[in-house]
DOLUM-119565 format. One record per atom (N, C-alpha, C, CB): residue number from 1; x, y, z. Coordinates in Angstrom, 2 decimals, decimal comma, padded with zeros to 5 digits. Glycine has a CB too. Layout:
<pts>
k:NUM&x:X&y:Y&z:Z $
...
</pts>
This chain:
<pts>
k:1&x:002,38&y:047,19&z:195,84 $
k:1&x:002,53&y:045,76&z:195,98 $
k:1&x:001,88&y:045,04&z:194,80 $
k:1&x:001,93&y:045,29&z:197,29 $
k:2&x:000,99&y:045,31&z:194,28 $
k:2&x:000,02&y:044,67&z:193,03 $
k:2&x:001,22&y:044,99&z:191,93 $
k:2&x:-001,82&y:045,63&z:192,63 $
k:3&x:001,71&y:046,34&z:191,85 $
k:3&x:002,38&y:045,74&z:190,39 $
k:3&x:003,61&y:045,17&z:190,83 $
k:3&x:002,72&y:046,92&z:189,11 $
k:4&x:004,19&y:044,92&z:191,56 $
k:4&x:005,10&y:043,98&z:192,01 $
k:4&x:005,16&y:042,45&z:191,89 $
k:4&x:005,12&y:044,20&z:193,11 $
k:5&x:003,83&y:042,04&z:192,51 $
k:5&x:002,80&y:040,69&z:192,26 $
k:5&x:003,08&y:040,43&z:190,66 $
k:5&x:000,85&y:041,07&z:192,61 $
k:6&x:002,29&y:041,54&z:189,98 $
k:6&x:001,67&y:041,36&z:188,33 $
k:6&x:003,35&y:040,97&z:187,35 $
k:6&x:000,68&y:043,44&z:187,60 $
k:7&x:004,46&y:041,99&z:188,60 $
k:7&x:005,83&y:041,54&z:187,57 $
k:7&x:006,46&y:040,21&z:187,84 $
k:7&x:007,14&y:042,59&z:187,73 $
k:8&x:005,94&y:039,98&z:189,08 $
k:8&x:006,26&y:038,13&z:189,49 $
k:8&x:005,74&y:037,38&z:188,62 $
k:8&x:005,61&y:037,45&z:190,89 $
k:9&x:004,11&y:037,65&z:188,68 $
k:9&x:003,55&y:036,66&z:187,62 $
k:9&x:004,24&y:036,78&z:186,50 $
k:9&x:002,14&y:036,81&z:187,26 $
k:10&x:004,36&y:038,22&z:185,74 $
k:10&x:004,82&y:037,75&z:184,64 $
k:10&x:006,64&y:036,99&z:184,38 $
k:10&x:004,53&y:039,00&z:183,86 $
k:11&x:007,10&y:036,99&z:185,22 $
k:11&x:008,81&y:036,59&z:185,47 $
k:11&x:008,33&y:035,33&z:185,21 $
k:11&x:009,80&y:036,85&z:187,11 $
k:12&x:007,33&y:034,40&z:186,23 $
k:12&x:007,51&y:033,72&z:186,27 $
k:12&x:006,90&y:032,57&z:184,72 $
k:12&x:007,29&y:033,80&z:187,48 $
k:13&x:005,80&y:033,52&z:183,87 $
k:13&x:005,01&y:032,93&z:183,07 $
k:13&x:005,93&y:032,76&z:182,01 $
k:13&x:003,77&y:033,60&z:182,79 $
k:14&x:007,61&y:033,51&z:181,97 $
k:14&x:008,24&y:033,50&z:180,86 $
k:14&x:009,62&y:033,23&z:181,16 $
k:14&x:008,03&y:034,64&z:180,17 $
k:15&x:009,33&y:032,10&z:182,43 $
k:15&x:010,69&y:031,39&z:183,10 $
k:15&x:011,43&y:031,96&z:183,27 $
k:15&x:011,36&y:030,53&z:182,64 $
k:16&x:011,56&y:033,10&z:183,88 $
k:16&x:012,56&y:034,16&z:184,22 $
k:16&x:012,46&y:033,81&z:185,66 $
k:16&x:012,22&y:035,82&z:183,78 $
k:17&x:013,75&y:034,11&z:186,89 $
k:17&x:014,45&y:034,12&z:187,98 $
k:17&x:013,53&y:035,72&z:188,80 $
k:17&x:016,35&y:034,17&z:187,51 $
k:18&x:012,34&y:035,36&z:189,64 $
k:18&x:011,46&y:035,91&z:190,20 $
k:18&x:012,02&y:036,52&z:191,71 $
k:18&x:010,38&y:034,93&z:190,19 $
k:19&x:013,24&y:035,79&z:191,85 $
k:19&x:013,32&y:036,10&z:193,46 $
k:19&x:013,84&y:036,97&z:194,08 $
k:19&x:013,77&y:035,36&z:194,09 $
k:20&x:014,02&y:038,02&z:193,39 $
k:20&x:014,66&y:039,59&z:193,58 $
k:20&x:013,40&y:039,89&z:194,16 $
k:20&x:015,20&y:040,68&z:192,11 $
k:21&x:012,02&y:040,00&z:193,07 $
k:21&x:011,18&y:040,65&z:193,23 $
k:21&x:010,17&y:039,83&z:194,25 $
k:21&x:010,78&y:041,06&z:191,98 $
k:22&x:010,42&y:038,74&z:194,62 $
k:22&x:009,47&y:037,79&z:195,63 $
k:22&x:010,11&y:038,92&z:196,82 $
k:22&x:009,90&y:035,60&z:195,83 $
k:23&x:011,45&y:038,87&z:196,83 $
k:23&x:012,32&y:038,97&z:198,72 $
k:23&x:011,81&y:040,17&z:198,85 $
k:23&x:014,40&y:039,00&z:199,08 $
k:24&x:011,40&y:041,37&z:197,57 $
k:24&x:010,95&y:043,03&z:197,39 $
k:24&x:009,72&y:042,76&z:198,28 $
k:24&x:010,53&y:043,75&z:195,56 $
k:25&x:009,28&y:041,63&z:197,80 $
k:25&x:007,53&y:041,98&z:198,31 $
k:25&x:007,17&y:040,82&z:199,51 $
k:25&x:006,15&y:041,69&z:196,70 $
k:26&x:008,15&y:040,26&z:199,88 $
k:26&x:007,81&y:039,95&z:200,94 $
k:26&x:008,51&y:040,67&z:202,22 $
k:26&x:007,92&y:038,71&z:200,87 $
k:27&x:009,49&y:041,83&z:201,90 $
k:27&x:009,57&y:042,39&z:202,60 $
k:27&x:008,63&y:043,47&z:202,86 $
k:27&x:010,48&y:042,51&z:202,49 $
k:28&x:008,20&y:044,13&z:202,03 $
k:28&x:006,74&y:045,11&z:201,80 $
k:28&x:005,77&y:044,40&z:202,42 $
k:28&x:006,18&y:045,39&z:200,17 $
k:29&x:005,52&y:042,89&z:202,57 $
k:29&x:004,20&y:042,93&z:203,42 $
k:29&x:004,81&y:042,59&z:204,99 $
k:29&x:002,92&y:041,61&z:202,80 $
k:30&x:006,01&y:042,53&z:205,09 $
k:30&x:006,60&y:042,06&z:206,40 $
k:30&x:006,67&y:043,73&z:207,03 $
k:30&x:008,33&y:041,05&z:206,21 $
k:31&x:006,51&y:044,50&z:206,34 $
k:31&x:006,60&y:045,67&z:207,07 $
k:31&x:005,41&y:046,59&z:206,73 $
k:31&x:007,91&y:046,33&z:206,82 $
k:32&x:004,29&y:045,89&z:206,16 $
k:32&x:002,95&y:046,11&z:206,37 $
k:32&x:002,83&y:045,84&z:207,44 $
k:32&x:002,08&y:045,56&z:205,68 $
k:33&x:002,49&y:044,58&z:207,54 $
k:33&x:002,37&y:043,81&z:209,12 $
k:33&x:002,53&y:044,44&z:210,39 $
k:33&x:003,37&y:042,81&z:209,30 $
k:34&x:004,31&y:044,98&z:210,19 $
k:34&x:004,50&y:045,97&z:211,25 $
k:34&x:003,88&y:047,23&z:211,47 $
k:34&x:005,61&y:046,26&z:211,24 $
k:35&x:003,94&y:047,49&z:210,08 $
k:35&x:002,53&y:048,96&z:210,80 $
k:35&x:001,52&y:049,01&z:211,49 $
k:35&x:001,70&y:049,61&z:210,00 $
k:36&x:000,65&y:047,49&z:210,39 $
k:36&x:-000,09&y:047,36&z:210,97 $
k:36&x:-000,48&y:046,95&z:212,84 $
k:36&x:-000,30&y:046,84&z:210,14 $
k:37&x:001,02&y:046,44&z:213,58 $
k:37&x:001,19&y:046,18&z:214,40 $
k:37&x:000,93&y:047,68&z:215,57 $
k:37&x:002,32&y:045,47&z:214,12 $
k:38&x:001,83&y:048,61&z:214,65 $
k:38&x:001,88&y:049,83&z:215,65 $
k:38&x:001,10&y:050,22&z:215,59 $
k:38&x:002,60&y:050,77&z:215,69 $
k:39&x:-000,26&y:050,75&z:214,69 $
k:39&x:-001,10&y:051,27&z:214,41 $
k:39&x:-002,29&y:050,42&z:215,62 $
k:39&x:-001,17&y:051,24&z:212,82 $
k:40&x:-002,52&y:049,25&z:215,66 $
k:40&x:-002,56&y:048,75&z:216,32 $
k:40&x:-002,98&y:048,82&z:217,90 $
k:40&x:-001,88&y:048,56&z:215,96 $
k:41&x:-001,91&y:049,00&z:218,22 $
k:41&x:-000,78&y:049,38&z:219,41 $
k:41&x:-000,94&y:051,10&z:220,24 $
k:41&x:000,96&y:049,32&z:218,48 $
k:42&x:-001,22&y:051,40&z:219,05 $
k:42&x:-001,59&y:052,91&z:219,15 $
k:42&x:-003,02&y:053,51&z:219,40 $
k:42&x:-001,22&y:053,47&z:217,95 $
k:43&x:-003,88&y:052,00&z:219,75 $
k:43&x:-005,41&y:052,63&z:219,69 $
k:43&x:-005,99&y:052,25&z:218,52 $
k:43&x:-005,53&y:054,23&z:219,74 $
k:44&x:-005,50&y:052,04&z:217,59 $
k:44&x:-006,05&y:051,83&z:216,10 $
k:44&x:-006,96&y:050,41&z:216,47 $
k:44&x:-004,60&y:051,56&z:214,70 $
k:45&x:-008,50&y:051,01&z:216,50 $
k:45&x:-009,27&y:049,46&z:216,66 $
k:45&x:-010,15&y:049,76&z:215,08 $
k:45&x:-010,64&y:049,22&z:218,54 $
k:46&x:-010,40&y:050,24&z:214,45 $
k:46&x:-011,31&y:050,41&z:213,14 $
k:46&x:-011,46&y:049,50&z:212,00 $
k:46&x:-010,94&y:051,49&z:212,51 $
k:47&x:-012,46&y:048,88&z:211,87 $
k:47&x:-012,51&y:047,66&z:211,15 $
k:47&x:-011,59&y:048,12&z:209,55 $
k:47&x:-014,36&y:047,15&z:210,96 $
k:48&x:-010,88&y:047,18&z:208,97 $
k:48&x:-010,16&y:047,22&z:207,56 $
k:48&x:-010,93&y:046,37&z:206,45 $
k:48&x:-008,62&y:046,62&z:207,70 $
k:49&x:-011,38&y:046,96&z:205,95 $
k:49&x:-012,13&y:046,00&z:204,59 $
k:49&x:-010,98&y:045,30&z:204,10 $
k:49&x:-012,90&y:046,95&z:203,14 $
k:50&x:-011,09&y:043,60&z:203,62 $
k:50&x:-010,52&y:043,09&z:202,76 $
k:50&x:-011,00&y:043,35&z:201,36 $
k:50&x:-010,49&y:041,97&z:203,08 $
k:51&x:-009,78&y:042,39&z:201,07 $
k:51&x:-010,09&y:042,42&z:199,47 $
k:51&x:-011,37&y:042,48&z:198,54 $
k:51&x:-009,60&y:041,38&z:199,04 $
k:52&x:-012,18&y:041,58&z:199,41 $
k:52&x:-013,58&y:041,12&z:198,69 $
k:52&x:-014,43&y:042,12&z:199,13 $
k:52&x:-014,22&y:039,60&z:199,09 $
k:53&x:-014,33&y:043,20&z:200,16 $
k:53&x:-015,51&y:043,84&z:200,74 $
k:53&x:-015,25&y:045,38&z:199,73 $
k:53&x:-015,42&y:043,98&z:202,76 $
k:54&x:-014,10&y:045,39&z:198,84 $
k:54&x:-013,76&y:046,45&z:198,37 $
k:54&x:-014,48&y:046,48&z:197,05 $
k:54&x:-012,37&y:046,57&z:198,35 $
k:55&x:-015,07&y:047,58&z:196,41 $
k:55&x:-015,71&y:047,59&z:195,31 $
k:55&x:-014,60&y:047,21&z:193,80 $
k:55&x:-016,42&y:049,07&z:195,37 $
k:56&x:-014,88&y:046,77&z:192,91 $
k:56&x:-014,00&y:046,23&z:191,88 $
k:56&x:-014,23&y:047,35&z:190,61 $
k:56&x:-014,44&y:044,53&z:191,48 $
k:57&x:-013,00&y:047,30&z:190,29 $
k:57&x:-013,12&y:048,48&z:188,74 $
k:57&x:-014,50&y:047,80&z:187,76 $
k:57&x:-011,16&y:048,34&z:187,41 $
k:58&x:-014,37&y:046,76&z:187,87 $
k:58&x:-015,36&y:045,95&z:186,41 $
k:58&x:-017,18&y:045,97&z:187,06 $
k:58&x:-014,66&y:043,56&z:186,09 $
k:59&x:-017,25&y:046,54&z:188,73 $
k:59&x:-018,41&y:046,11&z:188,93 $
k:59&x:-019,27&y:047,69&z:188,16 $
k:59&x:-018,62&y:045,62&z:190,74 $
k:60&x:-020,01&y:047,09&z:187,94 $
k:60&x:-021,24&y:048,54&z:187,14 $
k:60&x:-022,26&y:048,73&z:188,17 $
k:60&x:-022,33&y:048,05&z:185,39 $
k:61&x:-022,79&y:049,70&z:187,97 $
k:61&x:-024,09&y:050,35&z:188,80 $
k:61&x:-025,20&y:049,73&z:188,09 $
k:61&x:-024,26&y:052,14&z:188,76 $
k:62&x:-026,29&y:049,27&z:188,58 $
k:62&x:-027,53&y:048,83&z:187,85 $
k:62&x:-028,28&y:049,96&z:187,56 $
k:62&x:-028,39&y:047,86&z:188,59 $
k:63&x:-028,12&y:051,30&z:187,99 $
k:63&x:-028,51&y:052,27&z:187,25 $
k:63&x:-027,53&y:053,67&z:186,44 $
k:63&x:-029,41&y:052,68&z:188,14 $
k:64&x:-026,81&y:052,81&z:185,70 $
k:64&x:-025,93&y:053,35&z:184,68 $
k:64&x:-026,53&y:054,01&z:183,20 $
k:64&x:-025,03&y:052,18&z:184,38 $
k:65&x:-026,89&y:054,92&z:182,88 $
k:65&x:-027,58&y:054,88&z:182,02 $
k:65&x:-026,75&y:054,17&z:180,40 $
k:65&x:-028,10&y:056,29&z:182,10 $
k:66&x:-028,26&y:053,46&z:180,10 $
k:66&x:-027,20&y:052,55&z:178,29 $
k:66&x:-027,38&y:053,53&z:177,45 $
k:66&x:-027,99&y:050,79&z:177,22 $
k:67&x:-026,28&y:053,23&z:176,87 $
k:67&x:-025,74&y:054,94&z:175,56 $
k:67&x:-026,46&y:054,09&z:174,65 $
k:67&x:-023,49&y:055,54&z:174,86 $
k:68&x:-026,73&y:055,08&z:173,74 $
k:68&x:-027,83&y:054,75&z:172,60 $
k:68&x:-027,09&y:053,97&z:171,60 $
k:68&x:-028,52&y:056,12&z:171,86 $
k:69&x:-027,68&y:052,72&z:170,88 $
k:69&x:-027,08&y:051,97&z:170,26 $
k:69&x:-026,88&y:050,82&z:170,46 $
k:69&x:-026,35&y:052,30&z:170,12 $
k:70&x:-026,80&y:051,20&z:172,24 $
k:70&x:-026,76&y:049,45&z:173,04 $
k:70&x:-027,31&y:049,00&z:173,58 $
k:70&x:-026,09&y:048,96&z:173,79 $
k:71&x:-027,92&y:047,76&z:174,05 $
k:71&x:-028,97&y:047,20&z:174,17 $
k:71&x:-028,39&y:045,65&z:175,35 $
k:71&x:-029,61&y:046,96&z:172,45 $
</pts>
């Protein structure tokens, strides 16, 4: 779904006709949803981290060791 998103943004940053790939991905989360429905449905009670509770590629460890040179 993200590079789907990233090809919308870019359709749209270079006035190109986005809505092939909007109806792609709003069907992909319309049938997220539904999983998430059955899963659900099925006993599935286990908390789901969002977006923000998920660790990020750019975050660093405060004990990373600094390679020599950098400061």
């Amino acid at each position: 779904m993200a590079l789907l998103e990233t090809a919308i943004r870019d359709q749209v940053n270079h006035d190109l006709d986005c809505t092939e790939a909007a109806c792609r991905l709003m069907a992909m989360r319309a049938e997220l949803v539904a999983l998430i429905g059955r899963w659900k449905a099925a006993g599935g009670n286990a908390w789901m981290p969002g977006l923000r509770e998920l660790p990020r590629k750019t975050d660093r460890s405060a004990e990373q060791p600094i390679r020599a040179g950098r400061r």
